[in-house]
PASEBA-1860 file (N, C-alpha, C; in nm, 3 decimals):
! residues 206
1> XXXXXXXX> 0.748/-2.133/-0.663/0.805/-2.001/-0.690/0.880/-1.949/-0.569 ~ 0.954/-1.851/-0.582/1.081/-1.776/-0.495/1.002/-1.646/-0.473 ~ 0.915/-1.630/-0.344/0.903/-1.458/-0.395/0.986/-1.382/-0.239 ~ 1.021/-1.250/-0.313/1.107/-1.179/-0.245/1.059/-1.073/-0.231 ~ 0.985/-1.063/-0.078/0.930/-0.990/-0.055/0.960/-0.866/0.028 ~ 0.965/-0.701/0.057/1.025/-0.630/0.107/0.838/-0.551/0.198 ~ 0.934/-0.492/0.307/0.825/-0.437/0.392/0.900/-0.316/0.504 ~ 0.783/-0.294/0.548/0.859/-0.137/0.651/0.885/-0.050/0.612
9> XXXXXXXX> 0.876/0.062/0.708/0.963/0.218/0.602/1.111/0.232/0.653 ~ 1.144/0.218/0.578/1.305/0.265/0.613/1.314/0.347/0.733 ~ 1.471/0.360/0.783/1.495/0.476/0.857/1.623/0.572/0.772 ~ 1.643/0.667/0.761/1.737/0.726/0.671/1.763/0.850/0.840 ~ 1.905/0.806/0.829/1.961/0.850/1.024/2.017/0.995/0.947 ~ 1.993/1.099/1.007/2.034/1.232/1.046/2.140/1.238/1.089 ~ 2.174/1.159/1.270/2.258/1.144/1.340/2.251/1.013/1.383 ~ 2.315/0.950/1.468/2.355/0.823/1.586/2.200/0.815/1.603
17> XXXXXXXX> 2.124/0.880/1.683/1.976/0.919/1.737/1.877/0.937/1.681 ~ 1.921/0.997/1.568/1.769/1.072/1.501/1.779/1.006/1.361 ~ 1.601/0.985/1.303/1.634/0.961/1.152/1.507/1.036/1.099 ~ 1.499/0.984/0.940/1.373/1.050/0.864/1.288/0.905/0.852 ~ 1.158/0.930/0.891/1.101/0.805/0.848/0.989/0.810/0.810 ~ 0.862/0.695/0.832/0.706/0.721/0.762/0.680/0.639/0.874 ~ 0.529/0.666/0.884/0.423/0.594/0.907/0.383/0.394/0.920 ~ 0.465/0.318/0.787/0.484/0.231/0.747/0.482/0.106/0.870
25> XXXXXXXX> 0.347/0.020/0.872/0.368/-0.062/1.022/0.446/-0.187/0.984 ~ 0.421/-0.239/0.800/0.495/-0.351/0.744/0.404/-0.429/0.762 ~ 0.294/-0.450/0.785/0.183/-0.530/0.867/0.117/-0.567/0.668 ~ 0.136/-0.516/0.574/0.116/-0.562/0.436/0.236/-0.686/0.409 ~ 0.337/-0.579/0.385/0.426/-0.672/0.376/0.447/-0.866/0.399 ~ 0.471/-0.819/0.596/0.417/-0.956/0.638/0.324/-1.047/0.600 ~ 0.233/-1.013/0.565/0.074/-1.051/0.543/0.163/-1.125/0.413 ~ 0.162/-1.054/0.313/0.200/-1.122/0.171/0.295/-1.226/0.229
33> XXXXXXXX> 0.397/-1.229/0.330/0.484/-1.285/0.317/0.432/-1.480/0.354 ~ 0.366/-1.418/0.453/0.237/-1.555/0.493/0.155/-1.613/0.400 ~ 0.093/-1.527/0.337/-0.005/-1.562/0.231/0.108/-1.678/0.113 ~ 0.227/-1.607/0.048/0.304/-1.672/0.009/0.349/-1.814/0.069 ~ 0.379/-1.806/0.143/0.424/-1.934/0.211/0.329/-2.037/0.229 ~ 0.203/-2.008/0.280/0.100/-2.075/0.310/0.062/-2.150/0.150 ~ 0.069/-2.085/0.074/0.088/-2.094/-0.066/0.134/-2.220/-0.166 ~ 0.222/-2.231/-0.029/0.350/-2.325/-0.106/0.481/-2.250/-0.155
41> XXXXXXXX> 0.519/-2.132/-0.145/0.588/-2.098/-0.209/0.689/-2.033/-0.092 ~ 0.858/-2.046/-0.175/0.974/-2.032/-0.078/0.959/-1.849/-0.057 ~ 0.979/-1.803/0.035/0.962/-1.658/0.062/1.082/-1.605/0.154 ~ 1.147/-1.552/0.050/1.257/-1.414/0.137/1.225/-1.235/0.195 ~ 1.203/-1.249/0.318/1.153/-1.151/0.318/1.220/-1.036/0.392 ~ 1.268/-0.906/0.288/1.356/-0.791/0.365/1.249/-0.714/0.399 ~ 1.304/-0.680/0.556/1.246/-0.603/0.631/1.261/-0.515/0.699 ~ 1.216/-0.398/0.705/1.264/-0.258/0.814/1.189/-0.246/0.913
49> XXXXXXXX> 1.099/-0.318/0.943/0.981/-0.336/1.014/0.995/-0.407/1.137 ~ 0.969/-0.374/1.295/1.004/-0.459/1.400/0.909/-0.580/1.441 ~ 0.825/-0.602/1.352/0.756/-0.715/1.336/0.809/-0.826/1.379 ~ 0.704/-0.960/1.436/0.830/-1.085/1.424/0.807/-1.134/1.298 ~ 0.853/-1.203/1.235/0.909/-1.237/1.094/0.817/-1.388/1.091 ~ 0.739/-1.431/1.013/0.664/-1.528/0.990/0.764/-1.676/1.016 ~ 0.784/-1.776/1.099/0.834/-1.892/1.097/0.839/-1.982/0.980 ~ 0.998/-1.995/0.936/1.030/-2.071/0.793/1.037/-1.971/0.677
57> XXXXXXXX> 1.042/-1.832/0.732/1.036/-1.714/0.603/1.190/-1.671/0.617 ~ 1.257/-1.694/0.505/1.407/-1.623/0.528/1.383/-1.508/0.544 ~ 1.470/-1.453/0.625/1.470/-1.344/0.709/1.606/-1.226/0.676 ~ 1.519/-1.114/0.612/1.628/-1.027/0.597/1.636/-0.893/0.678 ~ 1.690/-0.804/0.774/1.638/-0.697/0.832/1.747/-0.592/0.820 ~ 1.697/-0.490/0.772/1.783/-0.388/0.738/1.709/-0.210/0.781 ~ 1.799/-0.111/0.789/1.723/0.017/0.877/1.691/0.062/0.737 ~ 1.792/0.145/0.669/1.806/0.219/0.525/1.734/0.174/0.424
65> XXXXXXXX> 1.706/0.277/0.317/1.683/0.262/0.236/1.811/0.210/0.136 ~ 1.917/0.265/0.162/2.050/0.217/0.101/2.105/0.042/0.132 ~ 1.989/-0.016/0.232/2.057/-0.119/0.320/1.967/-0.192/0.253 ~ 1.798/-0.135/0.202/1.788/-0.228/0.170/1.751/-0.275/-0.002 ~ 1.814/-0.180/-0.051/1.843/-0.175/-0.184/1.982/-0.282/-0.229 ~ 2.117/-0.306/-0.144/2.217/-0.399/-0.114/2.128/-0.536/-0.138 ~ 2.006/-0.574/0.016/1.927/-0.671/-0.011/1.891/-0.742/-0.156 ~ 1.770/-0.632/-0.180/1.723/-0.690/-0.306/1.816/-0.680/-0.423
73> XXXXXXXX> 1.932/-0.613/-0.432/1.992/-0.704/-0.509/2.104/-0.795/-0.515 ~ 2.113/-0.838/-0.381/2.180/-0.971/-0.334/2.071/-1.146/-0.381 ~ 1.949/-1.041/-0.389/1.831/-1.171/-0.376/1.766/-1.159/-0.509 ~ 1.762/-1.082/-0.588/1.668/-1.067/-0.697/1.720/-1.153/-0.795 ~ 1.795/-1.176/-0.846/1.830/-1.286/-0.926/1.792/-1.423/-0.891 ~ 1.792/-1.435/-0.811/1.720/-1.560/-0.748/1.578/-1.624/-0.724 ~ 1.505/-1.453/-0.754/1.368/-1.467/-0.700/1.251/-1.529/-0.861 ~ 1.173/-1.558/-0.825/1.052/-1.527/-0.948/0.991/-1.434/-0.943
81> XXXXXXXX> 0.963/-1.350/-0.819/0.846/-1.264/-0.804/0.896/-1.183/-0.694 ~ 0.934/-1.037/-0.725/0.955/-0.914/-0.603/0.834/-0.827/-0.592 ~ 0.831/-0.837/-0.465/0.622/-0.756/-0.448/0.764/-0.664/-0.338 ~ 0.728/-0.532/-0.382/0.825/-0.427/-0.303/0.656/-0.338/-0.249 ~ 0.642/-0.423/-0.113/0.533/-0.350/-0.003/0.589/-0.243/0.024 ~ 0.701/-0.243/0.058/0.812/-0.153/0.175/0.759/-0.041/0.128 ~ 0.762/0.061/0.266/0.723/0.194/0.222/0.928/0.307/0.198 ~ 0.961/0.289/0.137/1.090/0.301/0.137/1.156/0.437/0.093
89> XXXXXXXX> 1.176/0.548/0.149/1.216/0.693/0.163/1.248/0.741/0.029 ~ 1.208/0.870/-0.061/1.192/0.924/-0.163/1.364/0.970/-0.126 ~ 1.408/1.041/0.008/1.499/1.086/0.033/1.516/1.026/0.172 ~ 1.701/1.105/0.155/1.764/1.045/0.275/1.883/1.199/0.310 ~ 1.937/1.180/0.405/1.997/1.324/0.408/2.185/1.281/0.374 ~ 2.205/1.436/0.259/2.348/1.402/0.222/2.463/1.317/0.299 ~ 2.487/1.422/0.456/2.487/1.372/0.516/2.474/1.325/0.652 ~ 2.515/1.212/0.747/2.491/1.203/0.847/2.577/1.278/0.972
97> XXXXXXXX> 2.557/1.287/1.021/2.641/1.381/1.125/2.707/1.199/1.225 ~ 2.814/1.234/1.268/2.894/1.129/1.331/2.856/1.116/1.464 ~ 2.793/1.211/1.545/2.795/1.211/1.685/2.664/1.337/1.703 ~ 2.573/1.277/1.785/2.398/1.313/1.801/2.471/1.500/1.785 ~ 2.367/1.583/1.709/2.371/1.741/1.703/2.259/1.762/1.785 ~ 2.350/1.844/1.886/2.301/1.926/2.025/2.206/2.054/1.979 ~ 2.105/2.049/2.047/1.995/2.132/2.043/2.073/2.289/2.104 ~ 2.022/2.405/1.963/2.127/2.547/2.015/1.935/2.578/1.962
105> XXXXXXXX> 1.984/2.714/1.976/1.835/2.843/1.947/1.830/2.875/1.772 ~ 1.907/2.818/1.704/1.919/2.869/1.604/1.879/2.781/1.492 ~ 1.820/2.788/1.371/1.725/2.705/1.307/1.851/2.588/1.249 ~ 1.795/2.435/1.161/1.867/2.345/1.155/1.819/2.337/1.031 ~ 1.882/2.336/0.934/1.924/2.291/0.772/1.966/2.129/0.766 ~ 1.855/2.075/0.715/1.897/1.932/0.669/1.895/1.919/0.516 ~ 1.999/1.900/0.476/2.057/1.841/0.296/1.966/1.689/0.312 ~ 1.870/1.712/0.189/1.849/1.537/0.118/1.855/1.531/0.003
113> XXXXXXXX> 1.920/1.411/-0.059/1.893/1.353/-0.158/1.828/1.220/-0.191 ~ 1.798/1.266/-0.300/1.715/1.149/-0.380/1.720/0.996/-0.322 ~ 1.710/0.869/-0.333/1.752/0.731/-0.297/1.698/0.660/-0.409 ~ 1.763/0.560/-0.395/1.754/0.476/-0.566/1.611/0.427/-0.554 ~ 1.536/0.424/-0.672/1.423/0.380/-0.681/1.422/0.222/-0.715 ~ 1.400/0.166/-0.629/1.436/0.019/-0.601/1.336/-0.056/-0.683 ~ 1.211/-0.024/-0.718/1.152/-0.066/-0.783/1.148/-0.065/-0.918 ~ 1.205/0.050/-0.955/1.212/0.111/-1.107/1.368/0.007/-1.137
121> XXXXXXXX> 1.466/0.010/-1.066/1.582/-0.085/-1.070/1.535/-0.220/-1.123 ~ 1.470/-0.254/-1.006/1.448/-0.431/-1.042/1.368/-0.464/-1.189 ~ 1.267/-0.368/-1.245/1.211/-0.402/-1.326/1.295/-0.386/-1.444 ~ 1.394/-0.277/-1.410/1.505/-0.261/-1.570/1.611/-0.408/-1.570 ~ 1.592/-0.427/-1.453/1.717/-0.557/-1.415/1.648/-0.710/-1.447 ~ 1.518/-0.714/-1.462/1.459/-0.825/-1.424/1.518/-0.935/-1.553 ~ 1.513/-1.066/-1.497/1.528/-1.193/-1.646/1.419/-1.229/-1.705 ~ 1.400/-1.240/-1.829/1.256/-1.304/-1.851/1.178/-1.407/-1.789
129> XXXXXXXX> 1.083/-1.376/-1.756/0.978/-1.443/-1.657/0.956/-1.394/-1.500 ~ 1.080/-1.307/-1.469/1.014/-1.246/-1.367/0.947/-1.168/-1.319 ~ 0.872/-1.178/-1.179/0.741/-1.075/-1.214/0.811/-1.004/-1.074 ~ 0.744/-0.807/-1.172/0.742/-0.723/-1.058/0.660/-0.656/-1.011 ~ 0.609/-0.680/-0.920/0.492/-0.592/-0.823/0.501/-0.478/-0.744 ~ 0.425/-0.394/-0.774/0.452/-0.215/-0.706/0.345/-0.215/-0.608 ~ 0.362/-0.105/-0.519/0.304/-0.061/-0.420/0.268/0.138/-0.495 ~ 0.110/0.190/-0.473/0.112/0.332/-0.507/0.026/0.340/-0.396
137> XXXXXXXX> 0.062/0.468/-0.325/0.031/0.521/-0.205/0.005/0.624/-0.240 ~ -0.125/0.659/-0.280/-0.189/0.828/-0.306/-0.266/0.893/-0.206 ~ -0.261/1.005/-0.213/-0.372/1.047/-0.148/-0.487/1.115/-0.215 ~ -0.464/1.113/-0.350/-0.594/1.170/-0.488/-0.537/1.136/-0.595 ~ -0.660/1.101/-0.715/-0.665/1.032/-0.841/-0.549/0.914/-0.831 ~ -0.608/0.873/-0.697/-0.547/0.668/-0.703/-0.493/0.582/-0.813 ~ -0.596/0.580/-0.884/-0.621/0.476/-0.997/-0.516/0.548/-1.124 ~ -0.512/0.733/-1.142/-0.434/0.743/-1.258/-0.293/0.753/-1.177
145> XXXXXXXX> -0.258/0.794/-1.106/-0.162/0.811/-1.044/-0.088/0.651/-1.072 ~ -0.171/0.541/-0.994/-0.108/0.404/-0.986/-0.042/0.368/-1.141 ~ -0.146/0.374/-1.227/-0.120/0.313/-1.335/-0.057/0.391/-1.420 ~ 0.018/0.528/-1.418/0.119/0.604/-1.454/0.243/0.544/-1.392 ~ 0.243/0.501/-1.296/0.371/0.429/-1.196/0.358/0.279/-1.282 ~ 0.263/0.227/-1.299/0.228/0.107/-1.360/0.354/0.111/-1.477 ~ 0.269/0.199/-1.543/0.348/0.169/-1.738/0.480/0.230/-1.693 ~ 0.482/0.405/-1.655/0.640/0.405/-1.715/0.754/0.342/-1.594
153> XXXXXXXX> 0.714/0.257/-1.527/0.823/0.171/-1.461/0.793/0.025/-1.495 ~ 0.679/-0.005/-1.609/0.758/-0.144/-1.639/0.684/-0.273/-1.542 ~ 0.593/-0.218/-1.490/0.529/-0.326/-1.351/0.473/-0.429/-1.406 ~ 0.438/-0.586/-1.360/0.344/-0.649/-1.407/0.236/-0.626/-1.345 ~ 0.233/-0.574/-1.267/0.100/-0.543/-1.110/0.177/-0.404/-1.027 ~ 0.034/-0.330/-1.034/0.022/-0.251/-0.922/-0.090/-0.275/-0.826 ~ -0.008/-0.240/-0.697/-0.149/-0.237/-0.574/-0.205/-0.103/-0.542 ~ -0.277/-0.044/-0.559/-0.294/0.077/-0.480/-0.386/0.119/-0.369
161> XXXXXXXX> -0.336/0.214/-0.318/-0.409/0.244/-0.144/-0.368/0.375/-0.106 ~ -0.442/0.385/0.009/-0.452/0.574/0.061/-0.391/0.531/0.192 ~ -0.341/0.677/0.221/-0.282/0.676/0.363/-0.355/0.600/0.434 ~ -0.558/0.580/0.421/-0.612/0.584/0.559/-0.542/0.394/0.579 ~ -0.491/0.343/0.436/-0.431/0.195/0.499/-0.378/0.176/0.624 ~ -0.271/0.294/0.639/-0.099/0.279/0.704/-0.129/0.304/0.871 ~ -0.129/0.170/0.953/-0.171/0.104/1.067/-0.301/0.053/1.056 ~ -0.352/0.021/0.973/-0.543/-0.009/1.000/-0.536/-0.184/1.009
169> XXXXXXXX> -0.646/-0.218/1.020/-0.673/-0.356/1.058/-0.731/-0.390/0.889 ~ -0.827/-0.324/0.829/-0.849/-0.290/0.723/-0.853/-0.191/0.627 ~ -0.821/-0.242/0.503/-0.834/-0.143/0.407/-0.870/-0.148/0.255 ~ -0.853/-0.096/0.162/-0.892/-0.091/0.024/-0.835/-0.054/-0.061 ~ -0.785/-0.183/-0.182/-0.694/-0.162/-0.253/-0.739/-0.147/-0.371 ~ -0.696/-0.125/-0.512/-0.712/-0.134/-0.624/-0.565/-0.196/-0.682 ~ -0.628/-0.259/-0.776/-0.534/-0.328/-0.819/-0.544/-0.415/-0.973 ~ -0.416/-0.350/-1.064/-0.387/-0.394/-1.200/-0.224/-0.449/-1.228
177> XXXXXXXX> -0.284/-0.505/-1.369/-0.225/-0.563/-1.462/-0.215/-0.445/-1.594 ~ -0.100/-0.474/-1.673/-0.128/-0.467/-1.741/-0.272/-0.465/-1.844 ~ -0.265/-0.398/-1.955/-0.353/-0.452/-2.020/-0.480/-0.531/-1.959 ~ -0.525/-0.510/-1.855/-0.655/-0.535/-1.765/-0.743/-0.431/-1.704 ~ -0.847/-0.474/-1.703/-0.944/-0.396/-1.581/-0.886/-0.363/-1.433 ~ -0.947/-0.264/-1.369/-0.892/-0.270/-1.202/-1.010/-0.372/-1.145 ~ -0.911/-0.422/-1.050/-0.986/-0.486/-0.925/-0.980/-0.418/-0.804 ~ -1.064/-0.432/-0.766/-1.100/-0.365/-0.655/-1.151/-0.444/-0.488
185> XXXXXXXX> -1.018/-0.450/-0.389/-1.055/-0.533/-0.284/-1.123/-0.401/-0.193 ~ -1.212/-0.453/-0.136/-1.279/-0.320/-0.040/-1.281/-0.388/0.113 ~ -1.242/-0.298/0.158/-1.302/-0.343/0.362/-1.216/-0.452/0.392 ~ -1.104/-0.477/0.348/-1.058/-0.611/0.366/-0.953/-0.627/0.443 ~ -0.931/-0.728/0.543/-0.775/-0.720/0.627/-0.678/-0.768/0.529 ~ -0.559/-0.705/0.603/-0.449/-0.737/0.492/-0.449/-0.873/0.507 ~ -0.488/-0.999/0.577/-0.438/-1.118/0.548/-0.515/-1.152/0.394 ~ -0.632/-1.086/0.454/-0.735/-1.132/0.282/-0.666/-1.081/0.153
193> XXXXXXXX> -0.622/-0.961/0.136/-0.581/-0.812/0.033/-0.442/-0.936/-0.017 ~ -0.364/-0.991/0.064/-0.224/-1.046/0.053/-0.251/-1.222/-0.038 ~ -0.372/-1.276/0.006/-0.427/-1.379/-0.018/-0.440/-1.381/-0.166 ~ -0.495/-1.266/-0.187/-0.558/-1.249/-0.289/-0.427/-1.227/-0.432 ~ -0.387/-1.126/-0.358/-0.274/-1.079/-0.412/-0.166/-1.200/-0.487 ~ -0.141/-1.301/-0.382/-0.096/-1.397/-0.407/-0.139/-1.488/-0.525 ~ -0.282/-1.491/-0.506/-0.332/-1.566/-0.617/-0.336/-1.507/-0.721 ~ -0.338/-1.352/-0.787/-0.353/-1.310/-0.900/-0.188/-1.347/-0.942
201> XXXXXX> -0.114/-1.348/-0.887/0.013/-1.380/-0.924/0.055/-1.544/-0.953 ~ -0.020/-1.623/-0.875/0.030/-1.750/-0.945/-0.078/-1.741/-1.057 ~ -0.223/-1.708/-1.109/-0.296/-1.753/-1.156/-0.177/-1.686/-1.285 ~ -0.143/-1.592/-1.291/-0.072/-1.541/-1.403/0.052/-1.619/-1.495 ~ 0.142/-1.694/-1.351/0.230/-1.778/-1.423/0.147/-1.921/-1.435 ~ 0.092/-1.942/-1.399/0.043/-2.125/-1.418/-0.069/-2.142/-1.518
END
């Protein structure tokens, strides 16, 4: 299998200097991207994340959320399987200013808009047989929250997790299918959470 994997939080630039960003270490991401490979399986992986990039993993690196929406769909036709880790900006600002804005006494108005929902895209875009995997990042009612993102975008799999994930060594996911029970990984480093992850996904096509 081809999986095309995305990670990091975007940067969405203000100015030259400044941007809007998250928390996002990409340290999931990566993980899947290893787990995949180790796997057997060919792995493209876009990234916003200053991570080093797993050896033999095509390598994609982009700042934006706009940059890396271009990505995945330069690569999604190609792929079997898009697991979108990336923590990737709800918004971005109208627009950017050309040259850094100098600090005055007087308050600062930033315009944002929306950014394409990259995940909700790929699943309306997908060919038969490809699988798409979500990321839900709650901070209360996890499980309905995820699996509302689940159905009305179309997912074959959701992962879900709480902020306390975003930098930890470990953490705790939940995680569905369709038409299935949740699973539930607890206490686990992302190499395990990604391992795993991996395998509910080939066990599905093979």
């Amino acid at each position: 299998m081809h999986f095309l994997i995305t990670a990091g939080g975007t940067r969405e630039y203000i100015d030259p200097v400044r941007f809007i960003s998250n928390a996002s270490s990409g340290r999931m991401g990566y993980a899947l991207a290893r787990a995949a490979q180790k796997a057997g399986h060919k792995v493209t992986l876009i990234s916003a994340s200053n991570l080093q990039p797993p050896v033999g993993v095509e390598f994609v690196g982009v700042d934006s959320a706009a940059e890396m929406f271009e990505a995945v769909k330069n690569f999604f036709a190609k792929c079997d399987c898009l697991i979108m880790a990336a923590a990737v900006a709800d918004y971005t600002p109208v627009r950017q200013a050309k040259t850094k804005i100098k600090r005055t006494s007087k308050p600062l108005t930033i315009r944002l808009k929306p950014t394409v929902d990259i995940l909700k895209w790929a699943a309306q875009h997908r060919n038969k047989g490809q699988i798409v995997v979500g990321f839900a990042l709650e901070d209360k009612a996890v499980r309905a929250r995820a699996e509302k993102k689940l159905k009305e975008k179309g997912l074959d799999m959701i992962i879900a997790n709480t902020p306390a994930a975003i930098g930890a060594n470990k953490s705790t996911v939940h995680i569905k299918k369709p038409k299935s029970h949740w699973t539930k990984i607890e206490n686990a480093t992302k190499t395990t959470i990604a391992k795993r992850i991996v395998r509910l996904i080939d066990n599905s096509v093979y």
